[in-house]
DRENDREN-719233 format. One record per atom (N, C-alpha, C): residue in one letter; x, y, z. Coordinates in steps of 0.1 Angstrom, whole numbers, padded with zeros to 4 digits, always signed. Atoms other than C-alpha are relative to their C-alpha. Layout:
residues N
aXYZ...
END
This chain:
residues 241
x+0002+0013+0006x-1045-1044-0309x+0013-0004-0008x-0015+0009+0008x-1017-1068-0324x-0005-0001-0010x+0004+0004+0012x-1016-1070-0359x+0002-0009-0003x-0002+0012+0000x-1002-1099-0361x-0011-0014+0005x+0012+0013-0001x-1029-1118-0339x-0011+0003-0004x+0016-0003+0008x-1059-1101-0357x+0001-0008-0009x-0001+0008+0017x-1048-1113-0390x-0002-0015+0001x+0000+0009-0008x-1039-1146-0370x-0011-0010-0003x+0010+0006-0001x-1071-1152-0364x-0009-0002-0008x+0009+0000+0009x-1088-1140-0391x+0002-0011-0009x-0004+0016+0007x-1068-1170-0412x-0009-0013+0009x+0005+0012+0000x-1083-1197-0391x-0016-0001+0001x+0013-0007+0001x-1119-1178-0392x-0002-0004-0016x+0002+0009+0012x-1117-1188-0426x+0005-0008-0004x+0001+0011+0001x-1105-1219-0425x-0017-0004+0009x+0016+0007-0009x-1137-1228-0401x-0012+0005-0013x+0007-0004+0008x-1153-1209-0427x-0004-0010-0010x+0000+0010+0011x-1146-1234-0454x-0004-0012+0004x+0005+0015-0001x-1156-1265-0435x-0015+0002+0005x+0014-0001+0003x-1188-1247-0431x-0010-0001-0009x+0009+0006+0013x-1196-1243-0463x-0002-0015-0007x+0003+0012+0008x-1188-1276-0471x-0009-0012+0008x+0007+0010-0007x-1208-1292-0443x-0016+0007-0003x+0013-0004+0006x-1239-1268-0456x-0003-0007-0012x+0007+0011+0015x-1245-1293-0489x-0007-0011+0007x+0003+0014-0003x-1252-1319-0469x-0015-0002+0001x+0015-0004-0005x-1286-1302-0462x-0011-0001-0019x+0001+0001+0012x-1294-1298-0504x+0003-0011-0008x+0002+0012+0006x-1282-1327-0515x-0010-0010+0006x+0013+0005-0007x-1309-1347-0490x-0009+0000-0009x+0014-0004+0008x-1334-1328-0508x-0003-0001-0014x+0000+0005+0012x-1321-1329-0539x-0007-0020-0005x+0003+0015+0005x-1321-1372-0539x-0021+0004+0002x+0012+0002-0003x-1356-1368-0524x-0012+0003-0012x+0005-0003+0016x-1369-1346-0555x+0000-0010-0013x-0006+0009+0013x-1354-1372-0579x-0010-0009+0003x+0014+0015-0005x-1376-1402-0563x-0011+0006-0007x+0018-0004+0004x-1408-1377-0567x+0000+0000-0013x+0001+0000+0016x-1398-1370-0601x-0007-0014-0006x+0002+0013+0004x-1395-1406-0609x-0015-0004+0002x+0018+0009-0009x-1431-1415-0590x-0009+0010-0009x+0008-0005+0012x-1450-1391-0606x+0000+0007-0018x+0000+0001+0017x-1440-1391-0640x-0004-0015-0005x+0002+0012+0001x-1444-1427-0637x-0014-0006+0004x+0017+0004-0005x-1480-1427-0621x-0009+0008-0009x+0008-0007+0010x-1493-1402-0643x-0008-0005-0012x+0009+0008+0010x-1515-1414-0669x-0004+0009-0013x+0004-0003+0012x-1518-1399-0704x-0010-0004-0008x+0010+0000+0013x-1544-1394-0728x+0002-0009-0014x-0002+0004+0010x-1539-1414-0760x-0007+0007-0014x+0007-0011+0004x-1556-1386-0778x+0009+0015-0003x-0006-0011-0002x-1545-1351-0780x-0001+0002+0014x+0000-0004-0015x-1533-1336-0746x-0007+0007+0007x+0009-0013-0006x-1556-1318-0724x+0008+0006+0011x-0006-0011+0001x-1547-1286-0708x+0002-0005+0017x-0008+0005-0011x-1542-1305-0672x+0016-0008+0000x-0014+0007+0003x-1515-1328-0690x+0011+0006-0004x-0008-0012+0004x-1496-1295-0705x+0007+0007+0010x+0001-0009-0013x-1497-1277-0674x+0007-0011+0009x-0013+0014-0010x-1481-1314-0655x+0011+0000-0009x-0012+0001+0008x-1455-1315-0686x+0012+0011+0005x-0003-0007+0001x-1445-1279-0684x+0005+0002+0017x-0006-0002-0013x-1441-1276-0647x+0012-0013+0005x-0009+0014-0004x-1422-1313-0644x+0016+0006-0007x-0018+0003+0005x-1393-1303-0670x+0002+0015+0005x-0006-0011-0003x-1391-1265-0655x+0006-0007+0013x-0005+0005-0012x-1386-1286-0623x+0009-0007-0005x-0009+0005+0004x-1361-1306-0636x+0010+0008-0007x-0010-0007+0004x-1343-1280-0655x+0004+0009+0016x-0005-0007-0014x-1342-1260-0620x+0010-0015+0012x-0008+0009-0010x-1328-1294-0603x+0012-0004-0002x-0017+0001+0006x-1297-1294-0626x+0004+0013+0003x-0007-0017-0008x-1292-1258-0617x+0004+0002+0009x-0004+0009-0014x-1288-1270-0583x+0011-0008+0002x-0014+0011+0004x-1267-1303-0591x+0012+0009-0004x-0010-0011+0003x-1245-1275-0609x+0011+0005+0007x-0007-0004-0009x-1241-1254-0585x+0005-0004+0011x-0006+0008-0013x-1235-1274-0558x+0014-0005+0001x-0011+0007+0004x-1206-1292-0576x+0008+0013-0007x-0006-0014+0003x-1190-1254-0583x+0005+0001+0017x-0001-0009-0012x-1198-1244-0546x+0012-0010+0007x-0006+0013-0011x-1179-1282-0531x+0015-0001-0005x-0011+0003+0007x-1151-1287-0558x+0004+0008-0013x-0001-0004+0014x-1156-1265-0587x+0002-0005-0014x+0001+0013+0010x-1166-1292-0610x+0015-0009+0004x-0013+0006+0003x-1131-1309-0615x+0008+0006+0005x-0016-0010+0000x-1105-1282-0608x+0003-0004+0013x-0002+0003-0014x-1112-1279-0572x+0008+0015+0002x-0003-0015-0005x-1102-1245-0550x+0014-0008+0008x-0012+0000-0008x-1068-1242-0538x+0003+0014+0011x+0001-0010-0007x-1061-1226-0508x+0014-0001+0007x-0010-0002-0006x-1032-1216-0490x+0001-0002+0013x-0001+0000-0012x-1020-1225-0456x+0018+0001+0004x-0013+0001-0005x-0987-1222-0435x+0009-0009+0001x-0007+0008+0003x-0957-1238-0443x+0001-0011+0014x-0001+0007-0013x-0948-1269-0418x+0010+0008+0013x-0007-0002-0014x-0932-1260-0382x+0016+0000-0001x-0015+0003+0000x-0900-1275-0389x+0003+0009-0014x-0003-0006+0011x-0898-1252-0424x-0002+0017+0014x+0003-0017-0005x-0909-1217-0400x+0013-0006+0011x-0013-0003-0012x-0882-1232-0372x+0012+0004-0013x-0007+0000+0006x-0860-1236-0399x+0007+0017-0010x+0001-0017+0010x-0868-1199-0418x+0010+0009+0010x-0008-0009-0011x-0860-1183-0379x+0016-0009+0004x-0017+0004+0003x-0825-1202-0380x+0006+0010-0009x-0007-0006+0011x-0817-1186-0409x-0001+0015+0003x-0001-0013-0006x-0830-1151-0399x+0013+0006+0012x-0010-0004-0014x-0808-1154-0366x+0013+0002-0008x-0016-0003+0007x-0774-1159-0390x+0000+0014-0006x+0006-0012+0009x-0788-1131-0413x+0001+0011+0011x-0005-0011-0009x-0788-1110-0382x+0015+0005+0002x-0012-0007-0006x-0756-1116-0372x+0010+0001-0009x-0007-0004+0009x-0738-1111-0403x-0004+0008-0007x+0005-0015+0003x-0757-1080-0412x+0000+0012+0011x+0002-0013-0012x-0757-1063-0378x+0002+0013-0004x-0002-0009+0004x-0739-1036-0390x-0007+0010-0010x+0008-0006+0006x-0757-1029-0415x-0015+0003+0002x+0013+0001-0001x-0791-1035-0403x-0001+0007+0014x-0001-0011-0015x-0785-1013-0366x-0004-0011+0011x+0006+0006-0011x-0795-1029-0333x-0008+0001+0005x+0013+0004-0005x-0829-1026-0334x-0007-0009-0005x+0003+0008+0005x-0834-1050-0358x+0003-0016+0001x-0007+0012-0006x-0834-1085-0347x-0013-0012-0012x+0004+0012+0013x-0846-1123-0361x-0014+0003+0001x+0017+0002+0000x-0879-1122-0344x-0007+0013-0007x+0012-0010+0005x-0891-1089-0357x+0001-0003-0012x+0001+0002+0010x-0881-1098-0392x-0011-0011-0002x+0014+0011+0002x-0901-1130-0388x-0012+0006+0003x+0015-0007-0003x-0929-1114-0375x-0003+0007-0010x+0003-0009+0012x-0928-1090-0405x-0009-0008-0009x-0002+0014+0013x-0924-1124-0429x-0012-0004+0005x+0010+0011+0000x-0951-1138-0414x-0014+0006+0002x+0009-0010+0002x-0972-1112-0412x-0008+0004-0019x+0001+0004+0007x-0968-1111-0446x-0005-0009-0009x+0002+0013+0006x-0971-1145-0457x-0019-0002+0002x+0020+0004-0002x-1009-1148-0438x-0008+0010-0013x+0007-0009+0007x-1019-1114-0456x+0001-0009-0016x-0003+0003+0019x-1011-1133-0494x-0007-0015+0007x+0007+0006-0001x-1031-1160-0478x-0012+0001+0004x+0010-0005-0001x-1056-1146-0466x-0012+0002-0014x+0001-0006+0018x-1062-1129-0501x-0006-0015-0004x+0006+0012+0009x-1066-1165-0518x-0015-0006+0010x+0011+0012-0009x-1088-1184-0489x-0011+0010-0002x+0019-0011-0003x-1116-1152-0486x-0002-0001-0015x+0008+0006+0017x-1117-1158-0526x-0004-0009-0002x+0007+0008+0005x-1123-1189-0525x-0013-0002+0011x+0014+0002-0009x-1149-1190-0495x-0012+0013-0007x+0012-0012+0005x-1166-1159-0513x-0004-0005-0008x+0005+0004+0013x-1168-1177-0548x-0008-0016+0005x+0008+0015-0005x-1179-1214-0526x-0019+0010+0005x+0018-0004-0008x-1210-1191-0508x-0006+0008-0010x+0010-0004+0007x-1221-1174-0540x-0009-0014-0010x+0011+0010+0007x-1228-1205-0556x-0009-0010+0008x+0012+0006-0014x-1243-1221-0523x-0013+0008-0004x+0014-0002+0001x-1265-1196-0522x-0006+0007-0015x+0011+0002+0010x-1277-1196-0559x-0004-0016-0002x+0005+0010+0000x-1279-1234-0554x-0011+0000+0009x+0014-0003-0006x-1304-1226-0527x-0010+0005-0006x+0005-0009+0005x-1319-1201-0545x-0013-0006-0008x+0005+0011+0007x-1329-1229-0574x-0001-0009+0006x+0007+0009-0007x-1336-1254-0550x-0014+0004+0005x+0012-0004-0006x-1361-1233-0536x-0013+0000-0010x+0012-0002+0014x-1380-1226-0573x-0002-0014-0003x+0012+0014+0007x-1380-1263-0579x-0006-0009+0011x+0011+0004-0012x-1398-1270-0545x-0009+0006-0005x+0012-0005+0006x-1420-1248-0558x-0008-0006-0008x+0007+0002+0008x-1429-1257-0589x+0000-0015-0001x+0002+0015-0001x-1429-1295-0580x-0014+0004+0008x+0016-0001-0006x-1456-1282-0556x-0014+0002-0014x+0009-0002+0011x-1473-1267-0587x-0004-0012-0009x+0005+0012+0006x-1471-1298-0604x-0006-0013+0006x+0011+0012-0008x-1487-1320-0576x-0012+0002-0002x+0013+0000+0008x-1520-1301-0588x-0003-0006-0009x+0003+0009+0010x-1524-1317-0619x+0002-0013+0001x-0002+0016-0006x-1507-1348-0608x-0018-0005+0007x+0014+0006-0005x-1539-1351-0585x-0011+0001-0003x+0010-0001+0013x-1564-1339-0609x-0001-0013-0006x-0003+0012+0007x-1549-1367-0630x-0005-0013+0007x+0001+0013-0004x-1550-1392-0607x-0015-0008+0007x+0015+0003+0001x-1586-1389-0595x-0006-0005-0006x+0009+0000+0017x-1598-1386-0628x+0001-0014-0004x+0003+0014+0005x-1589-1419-0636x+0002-0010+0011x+0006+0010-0008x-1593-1436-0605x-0018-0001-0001x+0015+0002+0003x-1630-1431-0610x-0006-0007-0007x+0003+0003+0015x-1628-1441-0641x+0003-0015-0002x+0000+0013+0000x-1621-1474-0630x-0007-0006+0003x+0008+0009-0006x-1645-1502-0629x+0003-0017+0006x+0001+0011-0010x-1649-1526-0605x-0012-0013-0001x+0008+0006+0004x-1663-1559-0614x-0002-0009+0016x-0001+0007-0013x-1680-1578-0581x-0004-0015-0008x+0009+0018+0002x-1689-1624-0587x-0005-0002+0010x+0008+0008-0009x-1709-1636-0562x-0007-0015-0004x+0001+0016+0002x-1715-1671-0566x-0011-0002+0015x+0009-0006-0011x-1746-1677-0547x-0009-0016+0000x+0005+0017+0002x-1757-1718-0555x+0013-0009-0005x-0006+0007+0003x-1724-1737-0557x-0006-0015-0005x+0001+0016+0010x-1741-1775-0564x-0008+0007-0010x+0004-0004+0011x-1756-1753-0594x+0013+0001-0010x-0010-0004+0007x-1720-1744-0601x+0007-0012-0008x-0012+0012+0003x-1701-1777-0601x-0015-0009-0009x+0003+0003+0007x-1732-1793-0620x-0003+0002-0014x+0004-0005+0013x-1731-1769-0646x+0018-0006-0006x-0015+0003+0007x-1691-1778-0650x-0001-0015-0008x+0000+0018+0001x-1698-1817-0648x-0010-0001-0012x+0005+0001+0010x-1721-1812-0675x+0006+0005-0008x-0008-0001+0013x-1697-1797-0699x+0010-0009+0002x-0009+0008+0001x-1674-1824-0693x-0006-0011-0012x+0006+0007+0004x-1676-1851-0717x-0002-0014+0004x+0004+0010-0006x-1696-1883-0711x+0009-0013-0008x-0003+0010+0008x-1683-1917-0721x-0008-0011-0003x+0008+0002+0006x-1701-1941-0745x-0011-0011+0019x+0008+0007-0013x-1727-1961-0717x+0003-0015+0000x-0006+0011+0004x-1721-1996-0708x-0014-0011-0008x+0011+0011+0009x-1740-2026-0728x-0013-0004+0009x+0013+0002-0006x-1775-2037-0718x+0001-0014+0010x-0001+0014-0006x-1778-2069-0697x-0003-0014-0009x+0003+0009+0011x-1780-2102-0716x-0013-0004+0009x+0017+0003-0005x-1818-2115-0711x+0002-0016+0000x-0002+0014-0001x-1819-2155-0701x-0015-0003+0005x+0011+0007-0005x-1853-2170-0704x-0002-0016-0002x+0003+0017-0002x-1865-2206-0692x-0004-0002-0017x+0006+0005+0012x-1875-2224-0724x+0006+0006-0018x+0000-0010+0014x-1860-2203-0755x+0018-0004+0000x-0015+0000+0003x-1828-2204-0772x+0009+0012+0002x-0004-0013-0004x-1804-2176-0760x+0008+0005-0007x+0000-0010+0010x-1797-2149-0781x+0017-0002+0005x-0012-0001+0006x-1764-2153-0797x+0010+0016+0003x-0004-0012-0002x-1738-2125-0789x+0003+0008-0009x-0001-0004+0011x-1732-2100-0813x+0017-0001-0005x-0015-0001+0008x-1702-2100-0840x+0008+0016+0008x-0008-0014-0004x-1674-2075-0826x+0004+0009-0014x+0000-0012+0011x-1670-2044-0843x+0016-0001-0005x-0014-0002+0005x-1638-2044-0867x+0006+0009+0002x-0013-0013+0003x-1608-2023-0861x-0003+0009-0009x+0002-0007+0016x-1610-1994-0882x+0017+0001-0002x-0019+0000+0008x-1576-1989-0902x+0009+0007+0007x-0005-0006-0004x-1550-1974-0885x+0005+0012-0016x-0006-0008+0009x-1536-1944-0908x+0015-0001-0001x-0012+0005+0005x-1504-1950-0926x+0009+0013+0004x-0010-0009-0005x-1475-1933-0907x+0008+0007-0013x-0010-0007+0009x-1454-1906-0928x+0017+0001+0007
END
């Protein structure tokens, strides 16, 4: 086996490595938003006592903020495992093409104004090969640290993702205890209206009437006809302020 293309390979085995771990969040954060909604809904549908707490409402408290303290343990880790909060993982890769043509230029002069000293078995390419053999090995080193330190905190963001599935489960018990309990507890008023012209004459009679109109004037043959009456005076208007 070549040592050269073992190593080789093993450098781009962890590079693929690292765009694995980072394409594995995509699956926890999903679930994470998802959690966040239920939080929201059922802390928000829930219904409290105005009283002291009973031992269903304790028991929904206690399991909601362990679930929420486990979903920041998560958020956490996840933003450790992707970027390392802020800092972010640096990793090492091979210089550009024209910098490695440029290195074996220089090796070829270095040969030939060392020959003598360095014998004729030593040539550019095996130095490069050394050099570069080298170079992966001190890269190597950094990249498997940082892909080891990205999958330990993957999988303790798994880990706590998985306990606050859990205990979100545990808290949908009481949730639906809760929510029964006072759906029941609501009453339902039915109207049936069951003789509308009873309805609309009971309205028309709370309305108010207005005064009725005057009687008919009476005209008999022979008699003198009853004078009309005096109109009723104005009453005072009240003096504007």
């Amino acid at each position: 086996m070549n040592r050269l293309n073992f190593i080789i390979e093993w450098y781009h085995k962890e590079n693929e490595r690292r765009l694995s771990l980072n394409d594995s969040l995509n699956i926890p954060i999903g679930i994470l938003t998802g959690l966040f909604a239920l939080f929201f809904f059922i802390a928000k549908e829930f219904t409290f006592s105005k009283e002291s707490y009973s031992i269903t409402e304790i028991i929904f408290i206690i399991c909601l903020s362990i679930s929420l303290i486990l979903w920041i343990s998560v958020v956490y880790n996840l933003f450790m495992s992707y970027n390392k909060l802020f800092k972010g993982y640096e990793y090492k890769g091979l210089p550009y093409p024209t910098e490695l043509s440029e290195q074996h230029k220089k090796l070829v002069l270095f040969v030939e104004e060392n020959k003598n000293e360095l014998g004729y078995e030593t040539t550019a390419d095996s130095i490069y090969e050394e050099q570069l053999e080298q170079m992966i090995n001190e890269y190597l080193n950094r990249n498997i640290n940082n892909n080891d330190t990205k999958s330990q905190y993957l999988h303790d963001a798994k880990k706590y993702l998985l306990s606050c599935i859990i205990f979100t489960l545990i808290c949908s018990v009481p949730f639906s205890i809760n929510y029964i309990k006072n759906k029941n507890n609501e009453k339902i008023y039915k109207i049936n209206i069951e003789n509308v012209t009873d309805l609309k004459t009971s309205i028309m009679a709370k309305k108010p009437t207005p005064p009725p109109p005057p009687p008919p004037r009476l005209i008999k043959e022979g008699h003198q006809p009853t004078p009309p009456p005096r109109p009723t005076p104005p009453k005072p208007s009240s003096p504007k302020k």
